[in-house]
C-alpha positions as CSV (number, residue, x, y, z in Angstrom):
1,X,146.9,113.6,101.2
2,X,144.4,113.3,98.4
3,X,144.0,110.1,99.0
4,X,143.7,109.6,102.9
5,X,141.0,112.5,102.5
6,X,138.9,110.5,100.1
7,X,138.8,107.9,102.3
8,X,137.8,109.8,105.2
9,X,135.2,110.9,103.5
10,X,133.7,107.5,101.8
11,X,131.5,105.2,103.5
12,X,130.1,101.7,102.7
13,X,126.6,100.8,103.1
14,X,123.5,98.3,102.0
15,X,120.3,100.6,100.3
16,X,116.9,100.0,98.8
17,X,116.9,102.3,95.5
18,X,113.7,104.2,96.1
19,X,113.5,106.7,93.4
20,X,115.6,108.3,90.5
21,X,115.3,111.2,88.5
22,X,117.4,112.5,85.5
23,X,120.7,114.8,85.9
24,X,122.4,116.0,83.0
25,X,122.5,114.2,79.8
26,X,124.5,110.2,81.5
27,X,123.5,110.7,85.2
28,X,121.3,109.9,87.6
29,X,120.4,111.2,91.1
30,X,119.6,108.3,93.4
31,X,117.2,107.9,96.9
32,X,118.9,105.5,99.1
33,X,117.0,104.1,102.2
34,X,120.3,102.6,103.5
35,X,120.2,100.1,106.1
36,X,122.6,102.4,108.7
37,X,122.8,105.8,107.5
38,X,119.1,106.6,106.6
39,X,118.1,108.1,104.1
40,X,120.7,109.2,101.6
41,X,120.5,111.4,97.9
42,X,123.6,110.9,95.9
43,X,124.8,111.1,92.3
44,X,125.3,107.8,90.3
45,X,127.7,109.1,87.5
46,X,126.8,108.2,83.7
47,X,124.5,105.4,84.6
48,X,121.9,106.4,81.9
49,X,124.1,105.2,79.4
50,X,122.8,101.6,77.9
51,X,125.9,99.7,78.3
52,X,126.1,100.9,82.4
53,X,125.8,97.7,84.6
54,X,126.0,100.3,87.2
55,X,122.8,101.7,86.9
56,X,120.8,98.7,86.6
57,X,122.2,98.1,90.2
58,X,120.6,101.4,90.9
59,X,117.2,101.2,89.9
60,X,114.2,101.6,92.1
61,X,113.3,98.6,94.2
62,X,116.5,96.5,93.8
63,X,119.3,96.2,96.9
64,X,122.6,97.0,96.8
65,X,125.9,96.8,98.7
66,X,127.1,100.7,97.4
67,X,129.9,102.5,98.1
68,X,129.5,106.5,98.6
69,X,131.6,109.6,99.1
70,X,130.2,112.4,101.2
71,X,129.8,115.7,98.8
72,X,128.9,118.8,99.4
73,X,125.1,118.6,98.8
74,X,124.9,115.1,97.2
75,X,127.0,112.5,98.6
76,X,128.6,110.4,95.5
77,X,127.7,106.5,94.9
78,X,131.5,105.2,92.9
79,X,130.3,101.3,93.0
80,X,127.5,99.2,93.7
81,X,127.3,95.9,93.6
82,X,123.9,94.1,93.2
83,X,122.1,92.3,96.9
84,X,118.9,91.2,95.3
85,X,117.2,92.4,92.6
86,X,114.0,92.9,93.3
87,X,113.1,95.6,90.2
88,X,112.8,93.3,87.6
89,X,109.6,91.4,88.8
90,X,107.8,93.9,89.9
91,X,108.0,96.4,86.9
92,X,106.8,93.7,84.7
93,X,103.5,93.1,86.8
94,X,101.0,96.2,87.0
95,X,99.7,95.1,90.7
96,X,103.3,94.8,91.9
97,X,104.8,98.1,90.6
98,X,102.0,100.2,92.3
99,X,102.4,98.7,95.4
100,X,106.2,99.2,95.5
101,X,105.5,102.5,94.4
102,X,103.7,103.5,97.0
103,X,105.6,101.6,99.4
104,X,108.8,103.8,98.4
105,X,107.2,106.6,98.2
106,X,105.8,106.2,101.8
107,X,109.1,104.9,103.1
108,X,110.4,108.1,101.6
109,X,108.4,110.6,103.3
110,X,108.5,109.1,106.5
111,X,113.0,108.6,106.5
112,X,113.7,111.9,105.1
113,X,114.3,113.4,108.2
114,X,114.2,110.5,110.8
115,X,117.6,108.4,111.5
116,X,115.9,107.1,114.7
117,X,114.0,104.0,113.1
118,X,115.9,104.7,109.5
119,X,116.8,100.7,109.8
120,X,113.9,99.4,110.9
121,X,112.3,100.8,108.0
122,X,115.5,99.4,105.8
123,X,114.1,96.4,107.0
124,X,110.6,96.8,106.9
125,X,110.5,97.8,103.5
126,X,112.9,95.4,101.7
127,X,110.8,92.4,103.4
128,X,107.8,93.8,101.7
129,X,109.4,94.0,98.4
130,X,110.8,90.9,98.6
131,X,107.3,89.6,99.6
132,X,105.8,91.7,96.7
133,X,108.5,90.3,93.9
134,X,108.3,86.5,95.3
135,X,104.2,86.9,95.1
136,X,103.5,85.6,98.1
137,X,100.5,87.3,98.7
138,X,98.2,89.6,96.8
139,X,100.1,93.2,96.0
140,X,97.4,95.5,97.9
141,X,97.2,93.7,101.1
142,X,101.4,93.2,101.1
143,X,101.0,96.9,100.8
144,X,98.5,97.8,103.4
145,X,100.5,95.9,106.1
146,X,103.6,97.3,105.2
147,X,101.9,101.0,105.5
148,X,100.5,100.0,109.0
149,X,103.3,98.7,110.1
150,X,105.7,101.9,108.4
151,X,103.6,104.9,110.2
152,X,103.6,102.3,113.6
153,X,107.5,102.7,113.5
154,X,107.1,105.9,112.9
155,X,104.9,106.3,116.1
156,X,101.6,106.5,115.0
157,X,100.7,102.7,115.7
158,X,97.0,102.4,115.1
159,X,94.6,100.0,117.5
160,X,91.9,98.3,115.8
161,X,90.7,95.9,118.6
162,X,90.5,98.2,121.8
163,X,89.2,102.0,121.7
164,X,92.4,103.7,120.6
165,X,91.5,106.7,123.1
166,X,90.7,105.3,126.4
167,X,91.3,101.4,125.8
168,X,88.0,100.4,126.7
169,X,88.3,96.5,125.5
170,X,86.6,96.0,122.0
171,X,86.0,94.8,119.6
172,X,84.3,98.1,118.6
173,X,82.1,99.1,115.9
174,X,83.6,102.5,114.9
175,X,87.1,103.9,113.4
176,X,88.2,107.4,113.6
177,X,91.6,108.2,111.8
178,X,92.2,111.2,113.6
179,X,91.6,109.2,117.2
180,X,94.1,106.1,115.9
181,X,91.5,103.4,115.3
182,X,88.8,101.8,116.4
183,X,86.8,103.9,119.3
184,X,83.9,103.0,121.8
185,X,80.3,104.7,121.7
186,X,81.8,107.0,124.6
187,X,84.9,108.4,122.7
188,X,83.6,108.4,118.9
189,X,83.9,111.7,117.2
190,X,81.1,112.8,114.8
191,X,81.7,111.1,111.2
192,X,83.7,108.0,112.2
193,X,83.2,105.4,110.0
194,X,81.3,102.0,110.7
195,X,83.3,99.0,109.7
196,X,82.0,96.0,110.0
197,X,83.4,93.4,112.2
198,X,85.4,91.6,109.3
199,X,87.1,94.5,108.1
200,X,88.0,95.4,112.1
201,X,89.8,91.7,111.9
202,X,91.8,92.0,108.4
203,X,92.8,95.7,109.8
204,X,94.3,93.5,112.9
205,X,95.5,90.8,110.8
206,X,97.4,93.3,108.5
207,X,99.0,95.2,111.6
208,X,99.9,92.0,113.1
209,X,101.3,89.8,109.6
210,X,98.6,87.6,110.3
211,X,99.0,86.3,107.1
212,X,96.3,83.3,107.7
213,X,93.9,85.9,108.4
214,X,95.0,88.4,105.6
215,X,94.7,85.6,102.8
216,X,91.4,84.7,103.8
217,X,89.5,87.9,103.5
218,X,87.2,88.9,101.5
219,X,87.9,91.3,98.6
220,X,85.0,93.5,99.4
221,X,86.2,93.3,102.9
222,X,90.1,93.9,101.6
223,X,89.2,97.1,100.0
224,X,87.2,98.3,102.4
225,X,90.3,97.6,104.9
226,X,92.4,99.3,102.1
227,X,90.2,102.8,102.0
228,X,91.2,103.2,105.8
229,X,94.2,102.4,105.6
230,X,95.0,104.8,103.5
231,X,92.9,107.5,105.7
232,X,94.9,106.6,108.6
233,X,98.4,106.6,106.8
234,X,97.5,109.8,105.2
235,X,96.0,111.8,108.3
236,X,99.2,110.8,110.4
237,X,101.8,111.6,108.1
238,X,100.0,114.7,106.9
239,X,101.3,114.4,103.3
240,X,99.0,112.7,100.2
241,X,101.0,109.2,99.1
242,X,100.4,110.0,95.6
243,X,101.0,106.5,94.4
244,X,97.8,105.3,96.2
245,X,95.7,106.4,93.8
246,X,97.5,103.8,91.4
247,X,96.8,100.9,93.0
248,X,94.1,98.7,91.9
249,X,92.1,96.5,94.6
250,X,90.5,93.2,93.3
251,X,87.1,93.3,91.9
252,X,87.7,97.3,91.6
């Protein structure tokens, strides 16, 4: 009987590690963005100990086939076995951590209470890590199309072409957060920003993975596309990504 109801309560899963924090003096508790159960919290028994192969399945950023047990508050992860391990490379690069972190932490905030698009963010997100750990583009701009395209699947997709309130065609010379973009003379609130028209095309580029356009921009231009960025992402979901502040742009 014991048995049959530990199996009925364990489940098998793939997960992105996206944060740990300390429990007791060997374990861990784990945040799972798992690719078909959302967002999970679970206990990863004695993996702080040096010798724990275990843990070093678990740590942030890496992928991993795991096995869990629901529990009463916190489900239970009894094996994991390494997908890719993505953790390694970007710890050891500055540029790289930052923008995983705040990819996480993002990815987070917006799956902790939304099973809806939980695995298209699974996916979303462990594309842009692998991106981020290959270096196959610079770490800030990986990052600021992986944030557009995270709060677009969570229903706040931004247009930086037409005006986001009343679609006049653009391109257009202003951008208002609060609206959802770029707006026309007729709908732009007081204080919108005035990007100029470069920046308006790597905000499109980045939204789309035009990755011939991305690579091409400017620095001056990527930062500026990376300060409203993160006013849009941060208006929408309402919370302050506190890894943001982190990240360090080119030429900054």
């Amino acid at each position: 009987m014991a048995r049959s109801t530990f199996a009925s309560r364990s489940y098998s899963d793939d997960a992105v590690v996206l944060r740990t924090y300390k429990l007791g003096e060997a374990d861990r508790i784990v945040i799972l963005l798992t690719a078909e159960h959302g967002q999970v919290r679970a206990v990863a028994k004695g993996v702080r100990r040096t010798t724990s192969r275990f843990g070093a399945r678990l740590e942030p950023f890496n992928v991993a086939q795991v096995q869990l047990v629901h529990g009463r508050t916190l489900d239970i992860v009894s094996q994991a076995v390494g997908r890719r391990s993505y953790g390694e490379r970007i710890v050891a690069d500055y540029d790289r951590y930052t923008a995983a972190a705040a990819m996480a932490e993002t990815a987070e905030k917006l799956t902790a209470d939304d099973y809806d698009t939980a695995a298209q963010h699974y996916r979303l997100l462990t594309g842009a890590l692998s991106a981020v750990a290959r270096g196959l583009h610079e770490p800030g701009r990986i990052l600021d199309s992986y944030l557009l395209r995270a709060v677009s699947l969570a229903g706040w997709s931004p247009s930086f072409v037409d005006c986001a309130r009343c679609g006049a065609p653009g391109p257009h010379r202003s951008f208002s957060a609060a609206v959802g973009g770029a707006v026309c003379p007729q709908c732009r609130p007081p204080g919108s920003a005035a990007p100029d028209a470069a920046t308006f095309v790597l905000l499109d580029g980045l939204l789309r993975g035009d990755w011939t356009v991305v690579d091409a921009a400017h620095p001056r231009t990527a930062r500026a596309a990376a300060g409203l960025v993160a006013a849009y992402v941060q208006w929408h979901m309402e919370r302050t990504v506190r890894s943001l502040a982190l990240v360090e742009r080119a030429g900054d």
